[in-house]
N, C-alpha and C positions, 0 to 999 in steps of 0.2 A: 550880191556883194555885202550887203549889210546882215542880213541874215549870217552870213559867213564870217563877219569880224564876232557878229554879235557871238555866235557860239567859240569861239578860240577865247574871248575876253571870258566868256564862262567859266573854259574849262581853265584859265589862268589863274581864274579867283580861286575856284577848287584846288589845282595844284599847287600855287603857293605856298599857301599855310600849313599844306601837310609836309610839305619839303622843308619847311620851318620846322616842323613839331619835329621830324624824325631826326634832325639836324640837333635838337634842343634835348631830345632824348639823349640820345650818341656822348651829350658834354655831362651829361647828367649823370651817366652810368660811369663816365671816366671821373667824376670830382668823387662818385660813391668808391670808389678804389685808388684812394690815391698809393703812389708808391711808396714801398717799406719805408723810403732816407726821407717822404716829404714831412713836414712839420704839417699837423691839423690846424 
């Protein structure tokens, strides 16, 4: 049982941050294109 939290709290640390970064990417590529009418 602990063995088994221990590896899911792994693979959470792992997943997070990337579902962060691709999340962080995604708003990044949208402010690098803003629309024609937006004011920079």
């Amino acid at each position: 049982m602990i063995i088994g939290a221990s590896i899911v709290s792994i693979g959470w640390i792992a997943f997070w941050p990337w579902a962060q970064l691709k999340r962080l990417r995604e708003l990044e590529s949208n402010a690098e294109a803003p629309d024609p009418g937006a004011s920079a």
